[in-house]
C-alpha positions as CSV (number, residue, x, y, z in Angstrom):
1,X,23.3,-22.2,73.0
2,X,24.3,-25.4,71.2
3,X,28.1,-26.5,70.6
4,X,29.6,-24.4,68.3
5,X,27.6,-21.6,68.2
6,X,28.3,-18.8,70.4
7,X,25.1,-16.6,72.1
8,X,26.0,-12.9,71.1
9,X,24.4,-9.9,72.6
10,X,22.9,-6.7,71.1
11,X,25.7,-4.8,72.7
12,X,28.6,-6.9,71.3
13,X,27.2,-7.6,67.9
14,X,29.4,-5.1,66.2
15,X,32.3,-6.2,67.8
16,X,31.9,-10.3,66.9
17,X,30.9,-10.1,63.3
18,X,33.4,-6.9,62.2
19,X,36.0,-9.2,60.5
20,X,36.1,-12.3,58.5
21,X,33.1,-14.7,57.9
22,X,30.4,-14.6,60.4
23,X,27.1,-16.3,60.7
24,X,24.5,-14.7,62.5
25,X,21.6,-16.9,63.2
26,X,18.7,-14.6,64.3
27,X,16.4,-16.7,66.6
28,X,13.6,-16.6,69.3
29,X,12.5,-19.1,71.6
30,X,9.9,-21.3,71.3
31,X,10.4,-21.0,66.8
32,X,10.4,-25.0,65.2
33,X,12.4,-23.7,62.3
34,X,14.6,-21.8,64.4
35,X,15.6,-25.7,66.4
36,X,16.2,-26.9,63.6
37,X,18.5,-24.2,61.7
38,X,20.3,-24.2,65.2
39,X,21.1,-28.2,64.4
40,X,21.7,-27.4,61.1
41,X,24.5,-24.8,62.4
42,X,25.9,-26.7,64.9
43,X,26.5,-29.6,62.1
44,X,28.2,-27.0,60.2
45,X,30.0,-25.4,62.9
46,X,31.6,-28.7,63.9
47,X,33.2,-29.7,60.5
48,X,36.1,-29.3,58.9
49,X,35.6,-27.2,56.1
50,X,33.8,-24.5,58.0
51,X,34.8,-25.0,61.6
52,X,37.9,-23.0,62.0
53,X,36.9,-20.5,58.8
54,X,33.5,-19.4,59.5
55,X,32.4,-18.0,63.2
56,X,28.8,-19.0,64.3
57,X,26.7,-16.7,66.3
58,X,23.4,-16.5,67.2
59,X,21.5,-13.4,68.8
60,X,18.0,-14.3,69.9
61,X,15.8,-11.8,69.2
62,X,13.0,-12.1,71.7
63,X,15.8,-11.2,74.2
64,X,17.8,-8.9,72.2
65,X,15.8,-7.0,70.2
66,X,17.9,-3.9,69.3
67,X,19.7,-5.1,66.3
68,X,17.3,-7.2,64.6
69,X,14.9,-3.9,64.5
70,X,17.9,-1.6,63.0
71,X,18.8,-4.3,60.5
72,X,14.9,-4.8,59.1
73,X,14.8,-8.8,60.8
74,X,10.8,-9.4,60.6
75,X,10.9,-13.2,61.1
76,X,12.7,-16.1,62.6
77,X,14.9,-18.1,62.0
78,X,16.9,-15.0,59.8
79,X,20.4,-16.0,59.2
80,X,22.7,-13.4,58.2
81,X,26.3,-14.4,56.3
82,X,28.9,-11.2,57.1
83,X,32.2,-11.1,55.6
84,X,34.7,-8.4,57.0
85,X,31.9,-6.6,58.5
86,X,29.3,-6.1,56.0
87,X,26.4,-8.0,55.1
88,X,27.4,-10.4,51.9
89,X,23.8,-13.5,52.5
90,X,21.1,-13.7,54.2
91,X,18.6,-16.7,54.5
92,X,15.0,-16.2,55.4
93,X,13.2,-19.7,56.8
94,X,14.2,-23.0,57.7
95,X,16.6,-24.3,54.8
96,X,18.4,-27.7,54.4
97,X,22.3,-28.3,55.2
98,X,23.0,-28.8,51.8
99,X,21.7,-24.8,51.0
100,X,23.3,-23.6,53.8
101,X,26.8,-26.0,53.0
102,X,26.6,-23.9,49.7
103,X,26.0,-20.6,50.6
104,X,28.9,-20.9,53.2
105,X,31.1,-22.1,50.6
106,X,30.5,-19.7,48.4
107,X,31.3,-17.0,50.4
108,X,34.8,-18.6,51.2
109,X,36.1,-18.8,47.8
């Protein structure tokens, strides 16, 4: 996975988004919009603001299917913003930095 975004697996999914503010970017291989949210991400991911406050994860679903299924994902690229556990945002489709920028910052108020 890209720089700043750390590949999480169905088993340890519970475990890496249980406490403070998680991104889960559900993805599959071979989805466009699913490239370019993983830029999008990894801009994010490597700034100042959300670098050390906000831990990026990604869980492909194609691979790891078991979680996507119990949470209801039915496309890609799904990204899901957690805070302490529970699910606070989520983001259906490619959308631009800006969106995401806000929805982040939101959530870390």
């Amino acid at each position: 996975m890209t720089s700043g975004i750390k590949a999480i697996r169905d088993e340890s999914y519970a475990t890496e988004t249980k406490t403070g503010v998680v991104v889960v970017d559900f993805r599959s291989d071979f989805c466009p919009g699913c490239t370019t949210m993983d830029h999008i991400l990894t801009q994010l991911a490597q700034t100042e603001q959300f670098g050390s406050q906000v831990k990026f994860t990604s869980l492909t679903v194609n691979r790891q299917p078991q979680v996507a299924r119990l949470i209801g994902v039915q496309s890609t690229p799904t990204m899901l913003i957690k805070k302490d556990g529970q699910i606070v945002d989520a983001v259906i489709g490619t959308r631009s930095l800006g969106e995401i920028r806000a929805k982040l910052a939101r959530h870390l108020a």
